[in-house]
C-alpha positions, 0 to 999 in steps of 0.5 A: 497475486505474488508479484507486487507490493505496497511500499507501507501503511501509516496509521495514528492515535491521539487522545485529546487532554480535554476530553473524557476517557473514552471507552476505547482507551485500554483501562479507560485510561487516555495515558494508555491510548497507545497501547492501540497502536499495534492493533491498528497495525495488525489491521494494516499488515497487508501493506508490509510485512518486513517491518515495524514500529511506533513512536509515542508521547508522554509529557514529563518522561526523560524521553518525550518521545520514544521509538521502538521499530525493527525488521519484522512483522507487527506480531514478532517486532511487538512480540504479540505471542508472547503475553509477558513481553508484549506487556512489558514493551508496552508499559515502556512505549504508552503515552496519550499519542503514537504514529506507527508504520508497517514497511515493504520495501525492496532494498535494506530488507534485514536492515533495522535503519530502516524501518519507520518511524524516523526519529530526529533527537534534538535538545530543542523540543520543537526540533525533536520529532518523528515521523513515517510516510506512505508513498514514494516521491517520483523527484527523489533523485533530484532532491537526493543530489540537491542535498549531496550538493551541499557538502555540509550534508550526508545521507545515510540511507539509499531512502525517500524517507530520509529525504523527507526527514532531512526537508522536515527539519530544515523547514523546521529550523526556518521557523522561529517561535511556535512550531506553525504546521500548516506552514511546515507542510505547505512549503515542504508540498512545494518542494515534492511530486509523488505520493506522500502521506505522512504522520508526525508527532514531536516532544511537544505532543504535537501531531499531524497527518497529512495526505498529498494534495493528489490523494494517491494513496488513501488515508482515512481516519476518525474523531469519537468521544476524544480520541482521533485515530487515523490509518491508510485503511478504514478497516483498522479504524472500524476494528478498533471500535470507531462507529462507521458514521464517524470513519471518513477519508482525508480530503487531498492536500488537507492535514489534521493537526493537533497543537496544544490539546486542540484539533483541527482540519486544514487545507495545506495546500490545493488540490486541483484534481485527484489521482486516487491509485486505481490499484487499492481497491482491486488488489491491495487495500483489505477487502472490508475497508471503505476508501473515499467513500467506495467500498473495496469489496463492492470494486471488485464484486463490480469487476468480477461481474465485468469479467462475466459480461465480456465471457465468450467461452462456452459454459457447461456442466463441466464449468466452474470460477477458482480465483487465485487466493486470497484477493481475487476471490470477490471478483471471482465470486461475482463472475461465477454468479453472474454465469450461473456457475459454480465459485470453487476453491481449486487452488489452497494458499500455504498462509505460513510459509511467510518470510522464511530463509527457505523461500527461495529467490525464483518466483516459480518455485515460489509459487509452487510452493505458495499455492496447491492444485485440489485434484478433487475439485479441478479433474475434468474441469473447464476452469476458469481461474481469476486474477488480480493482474499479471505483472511479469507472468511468472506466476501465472504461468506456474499455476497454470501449469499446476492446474493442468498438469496436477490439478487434471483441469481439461481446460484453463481460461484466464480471467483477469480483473484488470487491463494489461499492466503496461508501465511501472509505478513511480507513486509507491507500488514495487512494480517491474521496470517496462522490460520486465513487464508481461504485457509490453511484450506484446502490444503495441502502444496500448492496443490490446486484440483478442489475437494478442490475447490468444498470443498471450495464453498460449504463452502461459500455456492457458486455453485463452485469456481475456483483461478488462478494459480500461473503461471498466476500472472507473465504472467498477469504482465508481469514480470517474477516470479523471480522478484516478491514476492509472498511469501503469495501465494508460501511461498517463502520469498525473505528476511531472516527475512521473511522466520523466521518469517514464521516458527514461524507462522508456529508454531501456537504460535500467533508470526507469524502474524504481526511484525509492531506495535505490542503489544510486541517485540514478540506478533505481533498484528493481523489484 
């Protein structure tokens, strides 16, 4: 699915001072521990692709800490294909501890500024930090002005990251003495609403990660032998060589914190329900990862054969699945299964386009040019082609255009492993304002008919199209409703400034459809 996109991925490694090498430190060497860091972010690169970096320690270095971030993937930024230069950039930046980010946003592309992890030097160690963050704050116009307000204060980037740089070293400078973490992080929980998991590390070596007191974005990680990793995905973790006994996911509102060698779990603040985003285990988290102790591949085997049990379309010899690649692909599975008919690759994914100066900026030509009709398998063919979800429709609507008119298929019937996506997302999804959205066009509030379903396919030019329901989403990964945002699918926000922020994109004034990296305080830029 082309039309959405995760805003990062974090991800951390430590190697405890008290402990024995362990066997997945490079040369056996704890020095060397963050040499890791681009792995882990090779395993999460699904969450961005525009950029990254890391930040390492080293005790009795000039520089402490020190970063290296550009515009890129994790490949080009850490030069991976080059042997001779990944080595060199590594002997610079190792160390025993390192945070890494990999970046998606929709402004500031091309700008290195912007890439993560944000660094704060300063003569004073306790104040010479950096950290990244995964998620989006829905008060960030508000804490934005706050700040403007103060006319000692400047903001250099249209970014909730600098927010957060900005509050981080102000809670800091409150402090006096030892740096005390958890108190870091329970006054600064106490000033944001939205999403926000956070990896920090300072020139002291101190280091912590954090996840919101909601958990709307995952964030697992693992202790094995003396060495603490940590990434938004378990995938990244099992990978790197931690035993699956040993990756687990990090409460809501809780923090590992790392001080003085030691390590310890705490509780920063309350988490008095979950809103774990719905949206990680249908389509954006890495099929083989595991979050909050749901397998994301099970979710979506369990939504393929929710599409198969509301299937009202005759199958015959003639019917055969093609999901759109590469997501779909374990729902589409499961539904053929359960049909008893067959699961075909009908339309092939260009994997090397990537980010090109010939990507053009039309969505339609982008997916010609992303996805091929095979003739050979869709000629004759009642096809019934799964999705993720449908977002604007543009997308959609091309391949069903190929799949008729070059890949010769008799008949196209769109199944999509999702309800109608009805309402943008203010927790850290690049998603469209409400004006830009397929399926507000069409209903009424949050009904859905089959009639409106007909109106819908025959406007993407499809035989019939059939959404699950919401009921589906909770059975499917097995989580109740009431621990789930899906606010984008039911318009039920679990924060305050989310639900503000929904009104106003209510009022079609453009202010609705996205709050991180804005044009201004007030006009969100859009997808």
């Amino acid at each position: 699915m082309a039309e959405l996109y995760h805003e990062c991925g974090i991800a951390a490694i430590y190697h405890l001072p008290s402990a024995k090498p362990s066997p997945i430190a490079p040369r056996q060497n704890p020095e060397d521990v963050s040499r890791l860091m681009p792995r882990l972010l090779l395993d999460i690169q699904n969450r961005g692709q525009l950029a990254a970096g890391m930040t390492r320690y080293r005790d009795g270095e000039k520089k402490l800490i020190a970063t290296h971030r550009d515009v890129g993937t994790v490949s080009e930024v850490f030069q991976l294909n080059h042997p001779a230069d990944a080595e060199a950039l590594m002997d610079e930046y190792t160390g025993p501890a390192s945070i890494g980010h990999v970046r998606y946003a929709t402004c500031g592309r091309d700008d290195r500024s912007y890439a993560q992890p944000f660094e704060r030097s300063h003569l004073e160690k306790k104040k010479w930090f950096s950290f990244a963050f995964n998620g989006q704050l829905a008060n960030y116009g508000e804490l934005r002005e706050e700040i403007l307000s103060q006319r000692d204060f400047h903001l250099a980037r249209e970014t909730d990251t600098e927010i957060l740089l900005h509050l981080i070293s102000q809670e800091i400078s409150r402090q006096t003495g030892k740096l005390d973490m958890l108190e870091l992080l329970t006054r600064l929980s106490s000033r944001l609403d939205g999403a926000y998991n956070i990896v920090f590390l300072n020139a002291f070596g101190d280091m912590f990660v954090s996840r919101d007191p909601l958990g709307i974005r995952p964030l697992c990680y693992a202790v094995e032998d003396g060495l603490f990793a940590a990434a938004s995905e378990s995938v990244a973790l099992a990978n790197l060589g931690f035993s699956e006994e040993n990756i687990k996911s990090l409460a809501p509102g809780q923090a590992i914190i790392i001080q003085d060698g030691e390590l310890s779990i705490q509780q920063y603040a309350p988490s008095p329900r979950r809103a774990h985003c719905f949206f990680e285990w249908i389509y954006f988290a890495n099929v083989c990862s595991t979050l909050d102790d749901r397998s994301v591949y099970l979710a979506r085997k369990a939504l393929g054969e929710e599409l198969a049990a509301q299937e009202d379309v005759p199958i015959d010899e003639t019917s055969i699945v093609i999901p759109v690649p590469d997501t779909a692909k374990a729902a589409a599975d499961a539904m053929a299964y359960s049909l008893g008919i067959p699961c075909l690759e009908g339309l092939m994914r260009n994997r090397y386009i990537g980010r090109t100066f010939i990507e053009s900026t039309n969505r339609a030509d982008k997916a010609r040019m992303k996805y091929t009709p095979l003739p050979e398998v869709l000629r004759g063919r009642r096809v019934f082609v799964v999705e993720d979800t449908i977002v604007r429709s543009t997308t959609m609507k091309t391949l069903v255009s190929q799949l008729l008119e070059r890949g010769g298929a008799r008949e196209v019937h769109v199944r999509v492993a999702c309800p109608p996506i009805i309402a943008p997302c203010f927790y850290g999804i690049d998603m469209s304002s409400v004006q830009e959205l397929f399926a507000p066009k069409y209903m009424d509030g949050l009904t859905l008919t089959p009639e409106i379903e007909a109106q819908m396919a025959s406007d993407l030019g499809a035989d019939s199209l059939r959404y699950l329901s919401v009921e589906s989403i909770a059975r499917a990964i097995e989580v109740s409703s009431g621990a789930l945002c899906q606010a984008c699918i039911n318009r039920e926000y679990p924060t305050e400034h989310g639900r503000k922020l929904f009104q106003l994109s209510l009022n079609n004034d453009g202010t609705g459809s996205r709050v991180v990296e804005q044009e201004s305080s007030l006009a969100p830029a859009s997808a």
